[in-house]
C-alpha positions in Angstrom: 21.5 -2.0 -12.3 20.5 -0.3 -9.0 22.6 2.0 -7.2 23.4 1.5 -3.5 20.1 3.4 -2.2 17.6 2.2 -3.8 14.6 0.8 -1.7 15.2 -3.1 -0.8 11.5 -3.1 -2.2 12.8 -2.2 -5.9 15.6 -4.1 -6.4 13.5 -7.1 -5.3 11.1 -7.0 -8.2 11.6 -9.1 -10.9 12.4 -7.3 -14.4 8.8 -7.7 -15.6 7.0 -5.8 -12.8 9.8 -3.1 -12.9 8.7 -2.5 -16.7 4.7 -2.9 -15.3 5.4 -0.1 -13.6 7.6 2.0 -16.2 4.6 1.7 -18.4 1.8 2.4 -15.4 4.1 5.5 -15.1 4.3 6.3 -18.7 0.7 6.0 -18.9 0.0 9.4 -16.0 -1.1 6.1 -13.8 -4.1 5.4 -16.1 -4.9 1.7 -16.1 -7.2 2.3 -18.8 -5.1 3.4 -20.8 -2.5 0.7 -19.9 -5.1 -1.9 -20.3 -5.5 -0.9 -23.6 -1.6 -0.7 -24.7 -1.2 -4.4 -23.5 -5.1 -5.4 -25.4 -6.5 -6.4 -21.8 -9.6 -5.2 -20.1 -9.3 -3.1 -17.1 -10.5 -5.8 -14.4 -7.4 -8.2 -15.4 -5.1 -4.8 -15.5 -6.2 -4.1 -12.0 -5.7 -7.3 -10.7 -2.1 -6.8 -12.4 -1.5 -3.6 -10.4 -3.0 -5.1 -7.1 -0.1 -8.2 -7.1 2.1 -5.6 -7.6 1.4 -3.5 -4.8 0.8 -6.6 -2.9 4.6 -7.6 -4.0 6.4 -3.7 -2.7 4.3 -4.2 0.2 6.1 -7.7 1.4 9.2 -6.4 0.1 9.0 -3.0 1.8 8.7 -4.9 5.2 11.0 -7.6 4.8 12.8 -8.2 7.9 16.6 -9.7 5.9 15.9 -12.7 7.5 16.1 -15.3 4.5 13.8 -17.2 6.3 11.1 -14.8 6.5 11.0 -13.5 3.1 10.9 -16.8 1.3 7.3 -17.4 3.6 6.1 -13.7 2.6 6.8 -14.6 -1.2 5.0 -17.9 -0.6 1.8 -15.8 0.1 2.1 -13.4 -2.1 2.3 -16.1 -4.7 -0.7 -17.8 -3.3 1.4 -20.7 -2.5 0.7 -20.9 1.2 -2.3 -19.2 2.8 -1.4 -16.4 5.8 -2.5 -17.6 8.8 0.2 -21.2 8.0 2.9 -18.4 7.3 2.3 -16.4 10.2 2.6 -19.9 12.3 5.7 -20.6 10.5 7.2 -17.2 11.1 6.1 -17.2 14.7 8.1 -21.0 15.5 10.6 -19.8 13.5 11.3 -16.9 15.7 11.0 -18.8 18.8 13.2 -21.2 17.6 15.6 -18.4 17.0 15.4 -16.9 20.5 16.5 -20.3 22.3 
């Protein structure tokens, strides 16, 4: 779907954030105007747009370690809290290193 260059950051995105921001884009980056289009108010379509930049950020600074980027997803999904992934990361690393 993606050519060869696009940022690791985009092709990570799962198909509904990728047409998030289409739309965001298609709107001239109004979330009011987007809140309306999907019949939400613009708190929850903030909220929307914050998980997504929350998201490109992890992605952006994925280090291709398998590891490392199922533990930054975990966060960003709210599935583990940050301080317990950055002790994961950091024994994982150590653990590496010997």
């Amino acid at each position: 779907m993606f050519k060869e260059e696009s940022p690791n950051w985009l092709t990570r995105l799962d198909q509904e954030d990728i047409e998030f921001i289409k739309r965001f884009m298609l709107c001239s980056g109004s979330l009011k105007d987007l809140a309306q289009e999907f019949g939400i108010t613009y708190p929850t379509m903030r909220i929307r747009l914050d998980k997504v930049i929350s998201k490109i950020r992890i992605y952006d600074s994925l280090e291709n370690d398998d590891f490392v980027d199922v533990v930054k997803t975990l966060v960003n999904e709210n599935r583990i809290d940050f301080e317990t992934s950055r002790l994961l990361i950091s024994e994982y690393k150590k653990s590496k290193r010997r």
